[in-house]
C-alpha positions in Angstrom: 35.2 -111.5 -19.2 37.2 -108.7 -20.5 35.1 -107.4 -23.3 35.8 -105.3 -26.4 34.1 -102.7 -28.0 32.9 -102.6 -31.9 31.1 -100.5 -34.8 28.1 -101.5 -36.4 25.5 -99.2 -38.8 21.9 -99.8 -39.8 23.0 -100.2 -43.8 20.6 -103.2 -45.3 21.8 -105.7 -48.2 20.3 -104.5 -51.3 19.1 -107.7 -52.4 17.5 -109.4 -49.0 16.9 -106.2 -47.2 18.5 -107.6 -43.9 20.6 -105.6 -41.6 24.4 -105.4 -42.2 25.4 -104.6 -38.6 28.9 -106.0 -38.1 29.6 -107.1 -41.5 28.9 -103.6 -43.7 32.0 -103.1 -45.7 32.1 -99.5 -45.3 32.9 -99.9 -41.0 36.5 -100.6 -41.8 38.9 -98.5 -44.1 41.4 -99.9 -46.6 43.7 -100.7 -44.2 41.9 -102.0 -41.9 41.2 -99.4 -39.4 37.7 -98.4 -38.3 35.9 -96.1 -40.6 35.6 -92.1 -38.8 32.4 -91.4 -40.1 30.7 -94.8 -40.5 28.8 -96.8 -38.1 28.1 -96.1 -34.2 30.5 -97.7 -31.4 28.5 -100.0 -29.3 30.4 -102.7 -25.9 29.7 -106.6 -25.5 30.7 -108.4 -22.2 29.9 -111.5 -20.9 29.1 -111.8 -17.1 29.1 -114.2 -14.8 25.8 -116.9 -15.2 22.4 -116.5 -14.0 21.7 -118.6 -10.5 20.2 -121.2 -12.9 23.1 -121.5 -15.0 22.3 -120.1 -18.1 24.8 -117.2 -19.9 24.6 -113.6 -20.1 26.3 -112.2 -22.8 25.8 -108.0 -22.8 25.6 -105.8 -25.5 24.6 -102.1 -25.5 25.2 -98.9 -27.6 25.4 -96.4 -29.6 27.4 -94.5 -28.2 29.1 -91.5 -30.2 33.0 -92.5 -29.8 35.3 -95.4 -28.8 36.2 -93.3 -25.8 32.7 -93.7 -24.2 31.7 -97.0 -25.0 34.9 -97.8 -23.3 34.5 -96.0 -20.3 31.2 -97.4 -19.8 33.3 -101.3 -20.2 36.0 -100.1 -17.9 32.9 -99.6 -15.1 31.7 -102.8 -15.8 35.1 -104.6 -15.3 35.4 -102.3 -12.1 32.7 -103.9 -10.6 33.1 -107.5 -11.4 36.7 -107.1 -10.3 34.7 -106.5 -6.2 33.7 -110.0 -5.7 35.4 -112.8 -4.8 34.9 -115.4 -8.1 35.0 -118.8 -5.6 31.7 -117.1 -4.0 29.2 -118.0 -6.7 26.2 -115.8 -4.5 28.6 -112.6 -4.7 29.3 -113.2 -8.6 25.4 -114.3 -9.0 24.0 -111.5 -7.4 27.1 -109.1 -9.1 25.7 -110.4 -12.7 22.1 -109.7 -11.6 23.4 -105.9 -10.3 25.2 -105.1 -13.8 22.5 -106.8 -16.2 19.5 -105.0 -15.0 21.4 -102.0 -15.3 22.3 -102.5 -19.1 18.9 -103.9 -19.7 17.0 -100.9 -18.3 19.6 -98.0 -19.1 20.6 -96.9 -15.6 24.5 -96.2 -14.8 26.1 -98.7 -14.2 27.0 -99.5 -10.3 30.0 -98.6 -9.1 32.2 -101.0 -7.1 31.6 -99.1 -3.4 27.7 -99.9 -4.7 28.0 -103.2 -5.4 30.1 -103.6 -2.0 27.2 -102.7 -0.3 25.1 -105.0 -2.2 27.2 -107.7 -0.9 27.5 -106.5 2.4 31.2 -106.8 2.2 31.4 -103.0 3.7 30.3 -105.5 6.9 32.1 -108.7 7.7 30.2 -111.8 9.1 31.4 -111.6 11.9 29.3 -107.9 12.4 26.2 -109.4 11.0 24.0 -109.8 14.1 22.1 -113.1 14.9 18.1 -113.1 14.4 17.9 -112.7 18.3 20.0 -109.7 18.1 18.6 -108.0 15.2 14.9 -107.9 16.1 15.8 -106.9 19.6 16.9 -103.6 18.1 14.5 -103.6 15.5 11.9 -103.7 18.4 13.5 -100.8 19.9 13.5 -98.6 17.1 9.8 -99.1 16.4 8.6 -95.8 17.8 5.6 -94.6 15.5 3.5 -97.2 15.8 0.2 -97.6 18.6 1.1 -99.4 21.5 -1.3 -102.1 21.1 0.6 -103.0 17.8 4.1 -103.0 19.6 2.9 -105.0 22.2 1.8 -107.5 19.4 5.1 -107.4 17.9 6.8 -107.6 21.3 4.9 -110.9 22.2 5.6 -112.5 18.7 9.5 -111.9 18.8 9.7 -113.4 22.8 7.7 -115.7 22.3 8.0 -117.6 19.1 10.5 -115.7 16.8 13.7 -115.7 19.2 13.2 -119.1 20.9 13.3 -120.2 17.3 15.2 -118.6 15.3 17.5 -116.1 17.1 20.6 -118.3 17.5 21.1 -117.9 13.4 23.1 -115.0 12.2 20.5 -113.4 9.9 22.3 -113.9 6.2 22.0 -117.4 7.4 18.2 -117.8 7.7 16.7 -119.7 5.3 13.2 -120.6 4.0 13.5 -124.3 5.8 14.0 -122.7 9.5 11.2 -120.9 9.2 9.3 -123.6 8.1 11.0 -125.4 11.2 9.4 -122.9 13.3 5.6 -123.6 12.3 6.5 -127.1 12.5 7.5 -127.0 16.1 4.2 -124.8 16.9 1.9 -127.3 15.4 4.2 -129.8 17.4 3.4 -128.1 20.9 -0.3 -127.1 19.8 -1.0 -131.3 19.7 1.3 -131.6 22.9 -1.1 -129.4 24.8 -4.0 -130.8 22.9 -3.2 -134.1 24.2 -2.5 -133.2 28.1 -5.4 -130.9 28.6 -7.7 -134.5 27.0 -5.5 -136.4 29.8 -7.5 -137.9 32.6 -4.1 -137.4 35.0 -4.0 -134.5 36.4 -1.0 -133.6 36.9 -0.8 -134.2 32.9 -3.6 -131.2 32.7 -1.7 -129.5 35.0 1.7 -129.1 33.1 -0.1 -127.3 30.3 -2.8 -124.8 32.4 -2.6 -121.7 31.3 -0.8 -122.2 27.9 -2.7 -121.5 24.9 -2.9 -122.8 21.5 -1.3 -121.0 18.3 -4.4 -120.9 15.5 -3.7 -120.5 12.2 -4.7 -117.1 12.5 -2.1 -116.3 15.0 0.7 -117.8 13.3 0.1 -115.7 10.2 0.2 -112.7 12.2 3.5 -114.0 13.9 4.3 -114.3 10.1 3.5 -110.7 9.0 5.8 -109.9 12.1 8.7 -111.4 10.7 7.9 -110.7 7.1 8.3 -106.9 8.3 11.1 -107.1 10.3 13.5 -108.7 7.5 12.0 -106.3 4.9 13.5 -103.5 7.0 17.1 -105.2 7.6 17.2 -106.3 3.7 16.0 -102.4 2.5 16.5 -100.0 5.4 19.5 -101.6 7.2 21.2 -103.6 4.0 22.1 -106.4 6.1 20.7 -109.2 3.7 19.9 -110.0 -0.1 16.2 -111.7 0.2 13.2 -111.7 2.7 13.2 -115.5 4.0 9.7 -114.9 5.0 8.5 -114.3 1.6 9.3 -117.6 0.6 7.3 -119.4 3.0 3.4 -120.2 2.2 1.2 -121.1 5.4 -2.2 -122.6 5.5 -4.9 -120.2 5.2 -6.2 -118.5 8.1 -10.1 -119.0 7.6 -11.9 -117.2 10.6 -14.2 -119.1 12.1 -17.4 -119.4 11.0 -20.4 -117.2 12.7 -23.5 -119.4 13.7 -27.4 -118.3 15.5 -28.3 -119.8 18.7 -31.1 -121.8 17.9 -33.2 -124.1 19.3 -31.8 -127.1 18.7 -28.2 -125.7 19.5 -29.1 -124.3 22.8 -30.4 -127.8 23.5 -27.0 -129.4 22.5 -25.9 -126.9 24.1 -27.1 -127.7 27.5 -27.1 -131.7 27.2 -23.3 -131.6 25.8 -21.4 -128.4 27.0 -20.2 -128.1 23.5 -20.7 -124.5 21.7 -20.7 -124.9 18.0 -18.5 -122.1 17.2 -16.0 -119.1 18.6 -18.7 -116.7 17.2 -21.9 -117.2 18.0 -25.0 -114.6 17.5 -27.9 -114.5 19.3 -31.3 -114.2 17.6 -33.7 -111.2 17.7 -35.9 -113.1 20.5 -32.6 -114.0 22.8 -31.5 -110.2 22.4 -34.6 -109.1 23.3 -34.2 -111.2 26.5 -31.0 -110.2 27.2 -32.1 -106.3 27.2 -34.9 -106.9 28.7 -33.2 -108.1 31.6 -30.8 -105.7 31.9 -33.4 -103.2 31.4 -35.5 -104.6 34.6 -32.4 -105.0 36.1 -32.1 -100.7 36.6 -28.1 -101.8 35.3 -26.3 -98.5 34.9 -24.3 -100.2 32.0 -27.9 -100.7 30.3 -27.2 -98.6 27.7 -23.8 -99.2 26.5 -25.2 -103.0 25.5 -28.3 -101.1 23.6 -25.9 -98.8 21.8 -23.4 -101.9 20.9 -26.7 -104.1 20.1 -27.9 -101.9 17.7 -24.8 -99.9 16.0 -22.3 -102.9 16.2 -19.7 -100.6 17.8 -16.4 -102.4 19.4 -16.3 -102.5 23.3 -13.3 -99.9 23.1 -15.3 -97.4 20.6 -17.9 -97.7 23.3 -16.1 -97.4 26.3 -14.1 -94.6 24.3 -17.3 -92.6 23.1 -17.2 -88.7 24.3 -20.3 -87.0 24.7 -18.9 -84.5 22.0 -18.8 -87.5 19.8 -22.8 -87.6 20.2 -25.3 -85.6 18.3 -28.9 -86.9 19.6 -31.1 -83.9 18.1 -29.1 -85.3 14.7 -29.7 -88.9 16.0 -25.4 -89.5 14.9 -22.6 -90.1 16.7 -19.2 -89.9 15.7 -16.4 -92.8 16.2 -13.2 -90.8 16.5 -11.6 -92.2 19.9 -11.3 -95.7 21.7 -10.3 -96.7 24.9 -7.6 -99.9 24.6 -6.2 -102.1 27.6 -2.2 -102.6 27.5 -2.5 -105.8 29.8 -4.2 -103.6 32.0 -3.2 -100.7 32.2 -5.9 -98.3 29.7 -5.4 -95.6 27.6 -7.4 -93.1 25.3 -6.8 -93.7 21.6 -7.9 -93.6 17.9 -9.2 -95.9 15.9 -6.1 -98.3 14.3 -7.2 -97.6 10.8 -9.2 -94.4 8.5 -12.2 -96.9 7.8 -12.8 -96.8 11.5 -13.1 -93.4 12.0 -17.2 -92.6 10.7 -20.6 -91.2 12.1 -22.8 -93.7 13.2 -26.9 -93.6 12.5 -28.9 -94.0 15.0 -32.5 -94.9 15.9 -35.1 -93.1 17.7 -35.1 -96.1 20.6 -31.4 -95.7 21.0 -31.7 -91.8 20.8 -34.3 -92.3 23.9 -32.4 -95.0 25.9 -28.6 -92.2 25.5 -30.9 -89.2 26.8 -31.8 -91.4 29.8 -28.2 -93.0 30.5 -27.5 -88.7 30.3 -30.0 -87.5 33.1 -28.8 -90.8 34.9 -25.0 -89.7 34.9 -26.0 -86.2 36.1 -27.4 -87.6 39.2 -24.5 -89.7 39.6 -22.6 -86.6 38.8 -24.5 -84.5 41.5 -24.3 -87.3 44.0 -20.6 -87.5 43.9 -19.6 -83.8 43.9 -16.2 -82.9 44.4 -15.1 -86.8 43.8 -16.2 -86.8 39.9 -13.6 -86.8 37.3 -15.0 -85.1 34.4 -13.6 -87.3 31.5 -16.1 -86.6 28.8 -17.1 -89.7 28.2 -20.8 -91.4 27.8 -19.9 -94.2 29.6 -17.8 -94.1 32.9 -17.9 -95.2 36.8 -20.2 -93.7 39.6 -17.3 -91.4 39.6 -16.7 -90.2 36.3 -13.8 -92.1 35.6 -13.3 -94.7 32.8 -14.5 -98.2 32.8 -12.1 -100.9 32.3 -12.9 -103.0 29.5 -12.7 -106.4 31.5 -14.9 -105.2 33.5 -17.3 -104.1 30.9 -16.7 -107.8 29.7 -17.3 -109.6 32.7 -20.3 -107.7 33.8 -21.9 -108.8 30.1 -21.0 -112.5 30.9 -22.8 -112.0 34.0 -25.8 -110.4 32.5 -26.3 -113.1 30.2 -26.2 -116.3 32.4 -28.6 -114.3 34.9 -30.7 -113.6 31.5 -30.6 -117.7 30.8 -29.0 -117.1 27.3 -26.0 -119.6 26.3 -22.9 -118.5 25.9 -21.9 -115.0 24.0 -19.0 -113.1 23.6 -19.5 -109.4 24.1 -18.0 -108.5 20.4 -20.5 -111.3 19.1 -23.6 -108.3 19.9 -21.5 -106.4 17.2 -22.5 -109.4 14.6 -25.5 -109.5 15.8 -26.1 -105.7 14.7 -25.3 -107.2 11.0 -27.2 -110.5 11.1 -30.4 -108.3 12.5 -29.7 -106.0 9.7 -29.5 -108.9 6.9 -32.2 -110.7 8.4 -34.5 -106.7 7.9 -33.1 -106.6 4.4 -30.5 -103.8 4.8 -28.5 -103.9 1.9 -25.0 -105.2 2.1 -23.0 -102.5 1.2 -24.9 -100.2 4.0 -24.2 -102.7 6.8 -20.3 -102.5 5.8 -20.2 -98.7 6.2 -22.1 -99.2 9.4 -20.1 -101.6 10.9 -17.1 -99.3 9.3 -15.6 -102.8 7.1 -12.9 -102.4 4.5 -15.1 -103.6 2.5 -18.5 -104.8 1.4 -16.6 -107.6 0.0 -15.4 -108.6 3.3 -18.6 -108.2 5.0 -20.1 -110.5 2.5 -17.4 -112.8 3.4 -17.8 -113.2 6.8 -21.1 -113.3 7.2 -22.1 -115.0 3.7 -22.5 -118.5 5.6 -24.9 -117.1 7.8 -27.3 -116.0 5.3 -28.9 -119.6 4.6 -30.1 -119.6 8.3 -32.0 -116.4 7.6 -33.9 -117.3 4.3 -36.9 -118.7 6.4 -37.3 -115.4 8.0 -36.8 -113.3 4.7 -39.8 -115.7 3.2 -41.9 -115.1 6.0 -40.8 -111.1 6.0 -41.6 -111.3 2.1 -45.4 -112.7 2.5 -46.0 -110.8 5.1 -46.0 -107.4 2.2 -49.0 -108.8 0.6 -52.5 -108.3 2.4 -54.8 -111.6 2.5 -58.6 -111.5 3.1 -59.1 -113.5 6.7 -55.4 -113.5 7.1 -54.7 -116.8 6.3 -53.9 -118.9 3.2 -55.8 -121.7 5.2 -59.4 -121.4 4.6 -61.6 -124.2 4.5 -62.9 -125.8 0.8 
């Protein structure tokens, strides 16, 4: 691999036309010497293989002397002269260095370059384990919201580490992280199978431990994917992202399905709810406010405003009074209140999209000015004990709710209204199924519900739509004006 250097021109045969190159006459004087003023100097070299075997010889030029075609060779011998030729990664990855560089006309690396590629400015012996590394990585991770450390911070203890921490972290591989999935789905059928026991003490060795989803494992995933992308480009400590080699099943969320009749029925014979998201139809909602309405419950109208603007419980709980506009019928989503296990805290929104003004109706407008006049009584009644936080929504004394709280009192609501089983967040698809079901476009429902995109709210709630194509028939005949009213007159 030591390489030479050589002339060549761009004079064509006069009878085929082809490119001389090499072979024109006039490179080379009489005596054998290179012509001075004929030709260009150009360097050939042949590196080490490709990972898959095949050769790389290099060429590259013009350049304008001998002197500089050289110098660029002598670089080139420089920095295949760092590895260590038994290591076939180092001389791999050494080939792959140099022959981009040719092929794309950037300098070529130097040897204290391609030292760093290889990490041999670190022996192995400083290479931290997995456990090690994303212990620190962890630390380091300061500009990020709290509720997404504290995601990170439960994927590394609680999956990544067990796991994988023991390898030194040029050693992980593709097939230990596939050994990691394995062993979750492993322990998802383990507690599957002792929570169906009919032994208690079988139930009992698995209360309280939760299954890993699909969903959960591809954000345990993203974890990892990010925290080898900043030791292979920030800290240089490996070649490759592992993570980026390994494919998991899709994460499909589940699927979003209406309460009706028949369901509530199975419902009540069998215990069994169809789905994680269920919605409640326009009839059920109305029950459910109407309860709480009758009810006098101070937290009336944080359900309304969530019912019918599809708000998160934290933009709720988080909503200032500065955020409102009633005379404008807007509000404004620019803070939410998040629980860090429970501990709470006053934030923004995690993304841009979040962050929008909100239309409102003129029931909701009506049902805010009365929650108002009600917290100025409260207000008044507690005198030198309120906190004056700013927000809509708060305690008897001014202070914030806690979301769980907010949570629990739903739960509560609902059973005492008779309705089956609801989460809280499922009121926020029900602001979107009552808006598809009114024929609001799809694209305004996404910008209410402050989506990435229409595409996504298609997505999610596409399944949904056959279950409301009876009530867009009936909404659609009901337009046209009959004579008697009915389509059912006698012959």
């Amino acid at each position: 691999m030591k390489g030479s250097t050589f002339k060549r021109c761009g004079c064509r045969d006069t009878t085929s036309g082809r490119r001389l190159g090499r072979s024109c006459p006039q490179l080379r004087r009489p005596g054998g010497g290179w012509s001075r003023s004929h030709g260009q100097w150009h360097w050939q070299i042949e590196v080490p293989a490709r990972a898959d075997g095949s050769r790389r010889p290099l060429r590259h030029g013009p350049y304008p002397t001998q002197v500089d075609a050289d110098a660029v060779l002598d670089h080139i011998r420089a920095a295949l002269a760092v590895p260590d030729p038994t290591d076939p990664h180092a001389t791999v990855k050494t080939g792959d260095l140099i022959e981009t560089a040719a092929k794309t006309g950037a300098p070529i690396p130097t040897p204290d370059q391609i030292r760093r590629a290889l990490h041999l400015d670190i022996t192995p012996t400083e290479l931290p384990t997995v456990g090690e590394y994303l212990a620190d990585w962890l630390a380091g991770r300061k500009n990020i919201k709290k509720g997404t450390l504290r995601s990170y911070e439960g994927h590394v203890r609680l999956y990544l580490i067990p796991y994988l921490g023991h390898l030194r972290i040029d050693r992980l591989r593709p097939g230990h992280i596939d050994a990691l999935y394995d062993a979750i789905g492993e322990r998802n059928i383990t507690i599957g199978t002792l929570r169906a026991s009919r032994d208690q003490a079988k139930r009992d060795q698995v209360k309280g431990q939760r299954l890993v989803g699909p969903a959960t494992q591809h954000r345990i995933h993203a974890t990892l994917r990010k925290a080898l992308n900043d030791a292979m480009r920030r800290h240089r400590l490996i070649d490759t992202n592992a993570a980026l080699m390994v494919e998991l099943p899709p994460a499909r969320p589940p699927r979003p399905t209406i309460w009706t009749d028949q369901r509530v029925k199975t419902w009540r014979d069998t215990g069994k709810i169809p789905s994680p998201v269920m919605i409640l139809t326009p009839e059920q909602t109305g029950r459910f406010l109407d309860h709480t309405h009758d009810a006098n419950d101070r937290l009336y109208a944080l359900y309304h405003l969530i019912t019918f603007t599809g708000l998160r419980r934290g933009e709720a709980c988080g909503l200032h009074w500065d955020d409102l506009d009633l005379d404008a019928a807007t509000l404004t989503v620019r803070w939410q209140l998040v629980q860090h296990g429970w501990a709470t805290a006053i934030d923004t929104p995690k993304t841009t999209d979040s962050e929008a003004a909100v239309a409102l109706d003129t029931e909701t407008v009506a049902v805010l000015r009365a929650h108002r006049a009600r917290q100025h009584r409260e207000r008044l009644a507690a005198g030198a004990a309120w906190t004056a936080t700013g927000l809509v929504f708060t305690t008897p004394s001014g202070n914030r709710l806690h979301p769980a709280d907010v949570t629990d009192h739903f739960h509560h609501l609902a059973t005492r209204a008779g309705l089956p089983p609801i989460r809280l967040h499922d009121l926020r698809h029900g602001a979107a199924i009552m808006g598809l079901a009114a024929g609001v476009q799809m694209k305004i429902i996404s910008n209410r519900l402050r989506h990435s995109s229409p595409h996504f709210t298609a997505k999610f709630y596409g399944d949904v739509l056959p279950e409301l194509s009876h009530a867009a028939a009936e909404a659609t005949a009901s337009v046209v004006p009959r004579r008697g009213g009915s389509t059912t007159r006698p012959a």
